[in-house]
C-alpha positions in Angstrom: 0.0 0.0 0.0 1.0 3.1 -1.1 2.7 6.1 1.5 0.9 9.0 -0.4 -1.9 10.8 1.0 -3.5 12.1 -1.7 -4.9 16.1 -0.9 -8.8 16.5 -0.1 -10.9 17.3 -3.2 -12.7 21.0 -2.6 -16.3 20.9 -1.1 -18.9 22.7 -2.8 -19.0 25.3 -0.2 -15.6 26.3 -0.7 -16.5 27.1 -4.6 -16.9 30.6 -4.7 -15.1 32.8 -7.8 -16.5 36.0 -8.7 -15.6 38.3 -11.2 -16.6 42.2 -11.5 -18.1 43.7 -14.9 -17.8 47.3 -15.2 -17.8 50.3 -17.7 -15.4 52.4 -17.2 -15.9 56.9 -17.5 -14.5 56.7 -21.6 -17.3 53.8 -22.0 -14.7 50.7 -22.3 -16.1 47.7 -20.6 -14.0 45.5 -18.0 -14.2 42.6 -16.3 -11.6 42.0 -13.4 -11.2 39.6 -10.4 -12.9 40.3 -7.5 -9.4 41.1 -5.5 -9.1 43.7 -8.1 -12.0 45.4 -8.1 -11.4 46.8 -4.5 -9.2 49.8 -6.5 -11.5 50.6 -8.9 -13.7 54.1 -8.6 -17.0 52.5 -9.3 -18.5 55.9 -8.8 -16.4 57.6 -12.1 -17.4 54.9 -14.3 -20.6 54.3 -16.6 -24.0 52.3 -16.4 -23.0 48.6 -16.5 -26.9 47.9 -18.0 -29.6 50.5 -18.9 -32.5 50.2 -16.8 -36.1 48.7 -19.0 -38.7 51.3 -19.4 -41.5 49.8 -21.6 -45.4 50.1 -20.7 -47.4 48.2 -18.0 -44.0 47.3 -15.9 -44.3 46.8 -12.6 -41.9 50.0 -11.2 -41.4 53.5 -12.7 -37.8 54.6 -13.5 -36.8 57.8 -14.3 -33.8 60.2 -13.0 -33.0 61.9 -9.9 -30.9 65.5 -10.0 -28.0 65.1 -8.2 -27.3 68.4 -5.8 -24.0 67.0 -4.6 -22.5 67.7 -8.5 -25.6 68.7 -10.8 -25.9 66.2 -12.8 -28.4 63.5 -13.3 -28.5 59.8 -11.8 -30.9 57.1 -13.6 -33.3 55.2 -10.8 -35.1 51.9 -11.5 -38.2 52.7 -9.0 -39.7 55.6 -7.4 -37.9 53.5 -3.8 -34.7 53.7 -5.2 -35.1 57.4 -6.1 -36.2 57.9 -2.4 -32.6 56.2 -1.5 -30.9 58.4 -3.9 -32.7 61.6 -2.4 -31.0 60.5 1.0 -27.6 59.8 0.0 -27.5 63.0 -1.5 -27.7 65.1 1.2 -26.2 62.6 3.6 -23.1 65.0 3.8 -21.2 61.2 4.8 -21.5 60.2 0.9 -19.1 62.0 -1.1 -20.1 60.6 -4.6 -22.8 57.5 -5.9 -23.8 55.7 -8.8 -26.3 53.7 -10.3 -26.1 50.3 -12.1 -22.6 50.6 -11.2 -21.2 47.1 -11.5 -22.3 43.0 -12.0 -21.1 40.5 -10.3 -20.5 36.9 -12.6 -19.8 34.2 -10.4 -20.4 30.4 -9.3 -20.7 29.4 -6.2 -22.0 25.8 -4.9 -25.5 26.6 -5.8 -24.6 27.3 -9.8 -23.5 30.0 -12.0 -25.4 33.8 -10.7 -24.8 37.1 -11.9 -26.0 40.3 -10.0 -26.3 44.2 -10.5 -26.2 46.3 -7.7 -28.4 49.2 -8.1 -26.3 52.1 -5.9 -22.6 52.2 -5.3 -22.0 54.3 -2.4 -18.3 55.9 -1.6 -18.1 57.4 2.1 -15.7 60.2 2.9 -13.5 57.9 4.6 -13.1 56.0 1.9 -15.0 53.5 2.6 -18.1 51.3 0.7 -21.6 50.6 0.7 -23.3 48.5 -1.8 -27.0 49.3 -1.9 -29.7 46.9 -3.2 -33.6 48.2 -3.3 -36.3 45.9 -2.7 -39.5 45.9 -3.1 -40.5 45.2 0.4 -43.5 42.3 -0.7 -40.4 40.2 -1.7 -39.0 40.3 2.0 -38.7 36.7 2.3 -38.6 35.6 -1.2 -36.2 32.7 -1.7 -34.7 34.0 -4.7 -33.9 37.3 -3.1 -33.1 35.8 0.3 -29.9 33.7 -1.7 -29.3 36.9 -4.2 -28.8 38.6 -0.5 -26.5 36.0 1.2 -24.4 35.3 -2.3 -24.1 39.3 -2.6 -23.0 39.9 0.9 -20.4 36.7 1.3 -18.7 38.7 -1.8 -19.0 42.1 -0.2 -16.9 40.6 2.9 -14.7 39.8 0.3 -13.6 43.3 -0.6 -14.8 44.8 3.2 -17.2 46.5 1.9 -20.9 46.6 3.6 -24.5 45.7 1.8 -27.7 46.7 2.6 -30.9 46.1 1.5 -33.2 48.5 1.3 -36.7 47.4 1.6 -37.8 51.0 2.2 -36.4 54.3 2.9 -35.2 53.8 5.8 -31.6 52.6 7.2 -32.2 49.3 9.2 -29.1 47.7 10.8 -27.1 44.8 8.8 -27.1 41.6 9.1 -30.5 41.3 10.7 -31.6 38.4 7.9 -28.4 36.5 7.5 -30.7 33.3 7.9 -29.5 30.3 6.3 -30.4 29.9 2.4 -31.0 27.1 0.3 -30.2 26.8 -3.5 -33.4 27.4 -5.7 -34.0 25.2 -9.0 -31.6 26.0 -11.7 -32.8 29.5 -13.2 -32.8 31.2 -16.7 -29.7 33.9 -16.1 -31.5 37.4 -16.5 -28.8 39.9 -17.5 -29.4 43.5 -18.2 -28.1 44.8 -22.0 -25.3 47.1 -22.5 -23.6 49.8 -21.2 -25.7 53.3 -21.1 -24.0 56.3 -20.1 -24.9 57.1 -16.8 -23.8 59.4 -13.6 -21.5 58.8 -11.1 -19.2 60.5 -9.0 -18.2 64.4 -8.9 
């Protein structure tokens, strides 16, 4: 009998590679590791997808004037533009942006991809991924996992998440519940790149 101990085979759960897609302020697309994207100014850059707008949807985008710099930002929902409304004058925010950024990964549950809707930069330098929700989908499955998968990669870079179920700032990590993997999924990913606003 052989002396060789052969090395443990990976687990599922330690499968986790992400990559970050993002458009850049010239409009050139990139897609990075997710070590790398902690240097990138998210909030220079361009709309990673435009936002549908078509009749009888469920939501009602539109754009919010930025005070901070006076120039537009593009919201999905009249939520989100509530959330943009107080980052603006939250005089902690020093710049924003919409659509900023999608995540392409696989984890143990399958393949996902994810858009953001808000990147937020603090003065101190610091990072807050913001996702709006409508609040009806609280405990939805789907969005529970979308949640966990989001946030394990925000750790990642030290960055904090929040959902925002409505406009108000509730403490994180209050529904860090265990989540189990949904039945595979058609991937639903946004089209292009749409100039959009970011920082000042």
């Amino acid at each position: 009998m052989s002396g060789d101990a052969k090395a443990p085979e990976p687990s599922g759960r330690d499968i986790d590679m992400v990559r970050v897609r993002y458009v850049d302020s010239e409009g050139f697309q990139h897609l990075v590791r997710l070590e790398e994207a902690a240097d990138v100014p998210f909030e220079d850059g361009r709309m990673v997808r435009a936002i549908p707008s078509h009749r009888d949807q469920g939501h009602m985008p539109g754009q919010y004037w930025v005070a901070k710099w006076g120039d537009f930002a593009d919201y999905e929902s009249v939520l989100e533009s509530k959330w943009l409304t107080l980052l603006d004058f939250d005089p902690q925010v020093t710049a924003f942006a919409t659509q900023p950024l999608e995540f392409d990964a696989i984890d143990a549950c399958g393949a996902w991809q994810h858009t953001p809707d808000v990147f937020v930069r603090h003065r101190d330098g610091s990072v807050l991924l913001l996702d709006v929700k409508n609040p009806e989908l609280r405990d939805d499955p789907e969005v529970l996992l979308q949640e966990e998968r989001t946030r394990r990669t925000c750790e990642r870079l030290d960055w904090e998440l929040l959902n925002g179920f409505g406009a108000e700032r509730a403490a994180l990590g209050e529904r860090r519940s265990a989540v189990q993997c949904p039945a595979p999924a058609a991937s639903r990913r946004g089209s292009g790149a749409t100039p959009a606003r970011a920082g000042p």
